[in-house]
N, C-alpha and C positions, 0 to 999 in steps of 0.2 A: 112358291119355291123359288128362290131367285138363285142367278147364275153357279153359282158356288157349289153350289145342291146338287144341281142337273150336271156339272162338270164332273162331281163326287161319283155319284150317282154311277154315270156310263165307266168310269175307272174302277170303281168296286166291282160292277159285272165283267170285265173284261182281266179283273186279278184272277179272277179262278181257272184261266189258261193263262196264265204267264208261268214261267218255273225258269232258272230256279228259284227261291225266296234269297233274297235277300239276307236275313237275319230269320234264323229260328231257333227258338227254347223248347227244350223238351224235357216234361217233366222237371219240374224245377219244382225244389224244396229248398226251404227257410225257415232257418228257428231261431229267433233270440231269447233266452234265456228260458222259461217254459211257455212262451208264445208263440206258437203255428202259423207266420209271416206269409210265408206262402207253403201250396201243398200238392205238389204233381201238378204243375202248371204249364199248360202248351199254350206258346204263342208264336206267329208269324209274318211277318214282316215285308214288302213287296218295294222295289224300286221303286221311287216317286208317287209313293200312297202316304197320304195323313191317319194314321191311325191312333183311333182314340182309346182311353182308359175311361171310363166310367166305376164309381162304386164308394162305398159310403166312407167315410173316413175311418184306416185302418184296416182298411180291403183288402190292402195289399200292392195297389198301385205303384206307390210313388218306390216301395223294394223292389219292384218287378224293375222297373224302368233305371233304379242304382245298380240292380245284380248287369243290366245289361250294356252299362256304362263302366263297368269295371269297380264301381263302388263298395259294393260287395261282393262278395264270393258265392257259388253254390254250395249249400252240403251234399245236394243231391240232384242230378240231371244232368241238361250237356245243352251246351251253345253252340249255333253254329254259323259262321259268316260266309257267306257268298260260296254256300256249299259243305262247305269245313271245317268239322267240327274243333273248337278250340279248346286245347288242355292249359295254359298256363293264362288267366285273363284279370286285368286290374286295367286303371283308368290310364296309364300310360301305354295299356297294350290295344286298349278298347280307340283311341284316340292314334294311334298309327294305323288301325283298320277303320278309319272314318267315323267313328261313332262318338256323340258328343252330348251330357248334359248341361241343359241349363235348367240350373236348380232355382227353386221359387224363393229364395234367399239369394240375390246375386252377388256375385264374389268379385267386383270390383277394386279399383285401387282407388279410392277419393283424388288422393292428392296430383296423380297421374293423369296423363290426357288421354282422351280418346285412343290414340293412337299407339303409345304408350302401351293402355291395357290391352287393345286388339291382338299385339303381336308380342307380350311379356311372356319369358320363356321362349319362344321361338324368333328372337332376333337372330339376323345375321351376321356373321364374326368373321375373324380370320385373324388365326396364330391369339386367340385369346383375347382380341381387342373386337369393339362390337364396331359393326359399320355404321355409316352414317343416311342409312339408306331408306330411313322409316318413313320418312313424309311420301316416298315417291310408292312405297312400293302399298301405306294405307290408298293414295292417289286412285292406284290401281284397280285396288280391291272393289273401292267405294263406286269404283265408276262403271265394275260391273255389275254390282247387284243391287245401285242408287239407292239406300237405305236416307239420306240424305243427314249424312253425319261431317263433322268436321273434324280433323284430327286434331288439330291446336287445342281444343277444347276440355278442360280441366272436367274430370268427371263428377266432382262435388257441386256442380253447376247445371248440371243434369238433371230433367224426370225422371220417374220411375218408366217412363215409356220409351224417353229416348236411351237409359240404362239397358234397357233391354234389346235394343238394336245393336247397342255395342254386343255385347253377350250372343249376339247373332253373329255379329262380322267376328268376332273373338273365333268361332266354332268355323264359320267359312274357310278363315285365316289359315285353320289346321286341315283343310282339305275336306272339310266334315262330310258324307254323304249321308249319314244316318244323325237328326236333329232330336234329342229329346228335350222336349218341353213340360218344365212338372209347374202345373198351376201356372201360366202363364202369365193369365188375365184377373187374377186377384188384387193387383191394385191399380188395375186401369181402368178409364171411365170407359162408356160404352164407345165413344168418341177411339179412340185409342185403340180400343181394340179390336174393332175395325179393321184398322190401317195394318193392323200386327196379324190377323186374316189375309191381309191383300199381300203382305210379303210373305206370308206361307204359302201364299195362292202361286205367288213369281218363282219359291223356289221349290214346289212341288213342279213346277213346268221346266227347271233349272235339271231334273229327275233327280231332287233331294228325297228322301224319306223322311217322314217326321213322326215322331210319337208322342200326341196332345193328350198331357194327364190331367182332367179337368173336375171340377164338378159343377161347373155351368153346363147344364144340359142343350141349352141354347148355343152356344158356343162348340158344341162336340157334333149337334148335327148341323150346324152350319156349317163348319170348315171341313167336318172329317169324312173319309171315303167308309172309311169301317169303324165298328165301335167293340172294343171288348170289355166285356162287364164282369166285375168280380165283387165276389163276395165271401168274408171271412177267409182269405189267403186261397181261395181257386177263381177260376173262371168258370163262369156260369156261361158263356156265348159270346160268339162272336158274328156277328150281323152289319147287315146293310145298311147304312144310316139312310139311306132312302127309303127303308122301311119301317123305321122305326118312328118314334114319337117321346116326348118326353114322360107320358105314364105310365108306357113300355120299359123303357129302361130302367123308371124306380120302381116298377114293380119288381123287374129281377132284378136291381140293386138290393131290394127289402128281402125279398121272397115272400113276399104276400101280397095281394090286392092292396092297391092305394085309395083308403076309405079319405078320411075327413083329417085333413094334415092340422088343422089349427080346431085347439079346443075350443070347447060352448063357451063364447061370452058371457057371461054373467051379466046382468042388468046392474045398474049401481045407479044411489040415489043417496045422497049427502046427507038428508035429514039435518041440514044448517049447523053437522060437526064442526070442529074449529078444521083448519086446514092442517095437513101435517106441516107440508113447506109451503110457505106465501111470499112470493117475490114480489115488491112494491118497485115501478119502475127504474131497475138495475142498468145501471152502468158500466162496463170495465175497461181494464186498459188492453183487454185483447178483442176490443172492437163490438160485443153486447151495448145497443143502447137501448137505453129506455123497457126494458122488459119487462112486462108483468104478468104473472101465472098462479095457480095454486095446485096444489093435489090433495087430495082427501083420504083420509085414510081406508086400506084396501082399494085404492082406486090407481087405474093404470090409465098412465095418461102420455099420450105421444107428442113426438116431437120432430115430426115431417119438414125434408126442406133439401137444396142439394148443396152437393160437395161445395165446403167454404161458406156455410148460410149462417156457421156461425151456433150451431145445434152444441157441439163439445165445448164453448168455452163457454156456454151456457152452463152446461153442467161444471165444468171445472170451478166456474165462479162460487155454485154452488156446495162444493165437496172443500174449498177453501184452498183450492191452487192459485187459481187468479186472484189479482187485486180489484176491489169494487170500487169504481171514483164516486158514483151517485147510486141513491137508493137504500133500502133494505130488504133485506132476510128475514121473515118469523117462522120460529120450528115450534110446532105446537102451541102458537099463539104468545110467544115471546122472540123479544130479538134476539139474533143467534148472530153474536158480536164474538172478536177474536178467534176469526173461522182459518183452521187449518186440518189437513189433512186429519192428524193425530186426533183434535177434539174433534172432526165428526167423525170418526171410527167411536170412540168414548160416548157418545149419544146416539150412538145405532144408526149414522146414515153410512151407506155402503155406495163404492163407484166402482161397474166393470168397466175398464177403458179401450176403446177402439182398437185397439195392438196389444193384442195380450203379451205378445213376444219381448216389447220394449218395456211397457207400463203394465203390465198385470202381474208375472211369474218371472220366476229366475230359474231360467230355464236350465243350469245347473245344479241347481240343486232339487231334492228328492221332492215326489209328491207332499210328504207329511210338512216337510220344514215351509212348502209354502203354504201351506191350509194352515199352519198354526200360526205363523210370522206375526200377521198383525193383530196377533191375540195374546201375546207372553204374558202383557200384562195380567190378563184373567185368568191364566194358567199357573201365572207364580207364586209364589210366596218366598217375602226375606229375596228378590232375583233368585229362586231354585225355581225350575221349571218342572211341576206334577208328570212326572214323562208316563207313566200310566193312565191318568186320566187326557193324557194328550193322544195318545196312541189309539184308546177306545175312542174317541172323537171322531178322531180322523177317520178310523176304519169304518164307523158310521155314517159318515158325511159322502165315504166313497162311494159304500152300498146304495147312500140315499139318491147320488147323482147318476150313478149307474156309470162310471168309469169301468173301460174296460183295457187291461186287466185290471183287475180290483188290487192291486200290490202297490200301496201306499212308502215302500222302500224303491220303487224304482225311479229315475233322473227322468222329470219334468218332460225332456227333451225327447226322451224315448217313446213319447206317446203320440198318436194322431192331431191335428188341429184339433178336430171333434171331440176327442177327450181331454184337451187341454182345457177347452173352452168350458167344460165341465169342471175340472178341478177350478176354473178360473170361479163359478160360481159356489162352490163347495167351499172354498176360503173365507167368502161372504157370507154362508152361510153357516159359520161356525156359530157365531150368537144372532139369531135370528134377525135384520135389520128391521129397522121401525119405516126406512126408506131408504130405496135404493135405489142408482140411475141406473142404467143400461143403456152404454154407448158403443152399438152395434154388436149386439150379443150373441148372432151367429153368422159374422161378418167368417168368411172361409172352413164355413163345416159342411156337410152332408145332407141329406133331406132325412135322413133316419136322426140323426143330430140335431137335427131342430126341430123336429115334432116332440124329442125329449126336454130339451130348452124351453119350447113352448106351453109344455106340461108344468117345468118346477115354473115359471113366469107366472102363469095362472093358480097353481095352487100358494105359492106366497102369497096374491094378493085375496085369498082365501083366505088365510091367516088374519090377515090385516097390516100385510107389510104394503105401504106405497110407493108405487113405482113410475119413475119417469122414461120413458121410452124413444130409446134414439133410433132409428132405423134408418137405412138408403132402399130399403126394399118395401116399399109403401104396402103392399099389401099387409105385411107385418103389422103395420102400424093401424091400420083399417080395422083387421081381424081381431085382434088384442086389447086394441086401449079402448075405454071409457069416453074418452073427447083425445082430442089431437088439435093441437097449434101448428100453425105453419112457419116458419122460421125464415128468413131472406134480409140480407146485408145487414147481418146482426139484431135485429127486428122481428117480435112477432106481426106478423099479420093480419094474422084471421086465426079463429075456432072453427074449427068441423064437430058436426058427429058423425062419426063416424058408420053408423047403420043408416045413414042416409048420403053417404060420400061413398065415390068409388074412384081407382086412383089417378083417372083423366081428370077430376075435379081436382085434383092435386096438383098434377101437373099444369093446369090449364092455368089457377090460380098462383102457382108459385113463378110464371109465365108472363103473369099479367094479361090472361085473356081470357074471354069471358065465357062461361060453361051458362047450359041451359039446366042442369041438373037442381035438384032443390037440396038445399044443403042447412 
């Protein structure tokens, strides 16, 4: 247990004598439209305590943590701050009584600097003219709580990590005493996030309060003092993360015992098929060289490697985004020349992409209009689109993937990660793929959400659809595919098999060191 733990640890025991609370909800109900978001939900909140959310995608989390930011409204129950309970609350009233979200989509100004967006909306004025006071008083800020940011600094010129500190000092800036963090560490490497632990760590001792809505289990008992876990819009508990463990919590995430998360591998054996896809030493111009792979039909095959190895323009090469300078492509044992998006949709290859948000869904527009998008052509006749056999489609498609709600009329947006990520394959799955990639296909869902992903993955290559498999979560890629490449500076490396690798041999070799395992 290292220091983090045992600091959590004596502060969780020593919350159950402190009073008053800080922040408490009581009884708290939520409904959008006939979905039970949340449902008589108590929770509470302690001076300079990290407290976590736990729970499967659509739990109810990330509403608990808007209603309590001012985001939304209650229909039903009562808030209360430092005592007293509040009747009129929205995010301008929640933010004069210290309370402050940062949302896992950050709300940035690119073109702005640093300092700029720390203090936008709360500059200093007088008689209508703003002062000229920003550089001394970011100065200020920065020097008390050394996030190690520069104000001058244009914020399009930013990581996703150093984004996020600003988003810290943004919330400081406003007095904040109450921090919510929704999904914090979802696009930062382990590296990173880290460091974004070690300034939670400074301003829980700062006697901030923070509320970490996570579903890295690792990440919730390492930072957090307490953890509260919901399910289906209640809380099922709240406990000591010093007591707990990560089978604990998905067990009452799930409500059931956690048997065998990853289905039976199937055995696969080529019987000298032609290949579906056969890449002969590929080259691109987004840095792939020299590549060569195959997949077989019904065969899943992985593609191990880390952030920037080069795994996605692999596939993009392949789905006919990127340009190839050297090499070929065979689909089915012919050259697959004048590759674009459009013609491999038209020959049944399918790509999920890394960011559903940006590249998968339009996240304004309704379920049905994305599950049918890249299909009108097989749906029209004369450009009239069959809007009945679109509708029976879709509805089926929804049931098949098990989206939850099953309501095919509501906006993309309105739905969990977890079930985005579902409709994200439900779209593909409209005309069965002959081959499809999957580039990180349950990159920010749930562990009840990816034992469902991991179901449709293995029953397609049931079918005899071939799949190439991009994962950051090696075990993924172990448990699922057939053989596994290692990918590094645009370069395959090496073949695994995979029933005889485990993911130190992965690491070791994508490392360049040497493992004793037999592979």
């Amino acid at each position: 247990m290292n220091q983090n733990r045992e600091e959590g640890a004596v502060l969780a025991t020593n919350f159950a004598e402190a009073a008053p609370y800080s922040l408490r909800v009581k009884s708290a109900c939520k409904r959008f439209g006939s979905t039970q978001a949340l449902e008589k939900v108590d929770f509470e909140l302690f001076s300079g305590e990290v407290h976590g959310f736990a729970g499967e995608n659509g739990a109810g989390k990330s509403t608990l943590a808007k209603i309590i930011s001012g985001q939304y409204y209650l229909d039903a129950g009562s808030l209360a701050v430092n005592g007293k309970i509040v009747s009129k609350w929205d995010t301008a009233t929640a933010q004069k009584k210290g309370i402050v979200l940062i949302a896992q989509e950050l709300s940035l100004v690119p073109e702005m600097t640093v300092a700029e967006n720390v203090y936008l909306g709360i500059e200093n004025h007088r008689y209508g003219m703003l002062k000229n006071n920003l550089d001394s008083r970011f100065k200020k800020l920065e020097e008390n709580f050394e996030l190690g940011l520069k104000g001058s600094v244009k914020i399009k010129t930013l990581s996703i990590a150093e984004r996020q500190k600003v988003e810290i000092l943004r919330a400081l800036a406003r007095n904040a005493q109450t921090i919510i963090m929704d999904e914090p560490t979802s696009s930062l490497t382990a590296d990173e996030a880290q460091k974004l632990h070690l300034i939670i760590g400074k301003l829980r001792k700062e006697g901030k309060s923070i509320i970490y809505v996570s579903h890295f289990l690792d990440s919730l008992l390492d930072v957090c003092d307490r953890i509260t876990i919901m399910r289906d819009g209640k809380v099922i508990r709240t406990c000591n993360s010093k007591m707990e463990t990560k089978t604990s919590i998905v067990e009452s995430m799930l409500g059931r015992t956690m048997s065998q998360t990853f289905p039976n591998r199937k055995s696969y054996v080529s019987n000298k098929l032609v290949p579906k896809i056969e890449i002969k030493n590929m080259s691109t111009v987004s840095g792939v060289k020299n590549v060569s792979l195959k997949v077989f039909p019904g065969e899943i095959v992985g593609l191990a490697g880390l952030v920037g190895s080069g795994r996605t323009e692999i596939a993009r090469a392949i789905f006919g985004v990127d340009r190839i300078t050297e090499g070929k492509i065979f689909f089915d044992g012919n050259l697959y020349e004048n590759r674009s998006p459009f013609n491999s949709v038209k020959r049944g290859i399918a790509l999920i992409p890394e960011d559903r948000r940006t590249q998968g869904l339009v996240m304004v527009h309704t379920v049905k209009k994305n599950i049918s998008l890249p299909h009108l052509f097989r749906i029209s006749l004369r450009k009239i689109i069959n809007r009945s056999f679109e509708e029976q489609k879709v509805k089926s498609l929804v049931r098949e993937v098990n989206v939850s709600p099953p309501n095919a009329k509501l906006l993309v947006t309105n739905f969990s990660g977890g079930n985005q990520q579902k409709i994200l394959f439900a779209k593909w799955l409209f005309d069965t793929p002959s081959f499809i990639i999957l580039d990180e296909p349950t990159r920010g869902v749930d562990i009840g959400a990816k034992i469902s992903i991991y179901k449709i993955i293995v029953e397609l290559a049931s079918r005899g659809t071939s799949i190439l498999l991009i994962s950051s979560e090696h075990a993924e890629v172990l448990e699922l595919s057939n053989r596994v490449y290692l990918v590094s500076n645009g370069m395959i490396t090496s073949e695994l098999d995979p029933s005889k690798a485990t993911e130190q041999d992965i690491l070791f070799k994508l490392f360049g060191l040497k493992t004793e395992s037999k592979l």
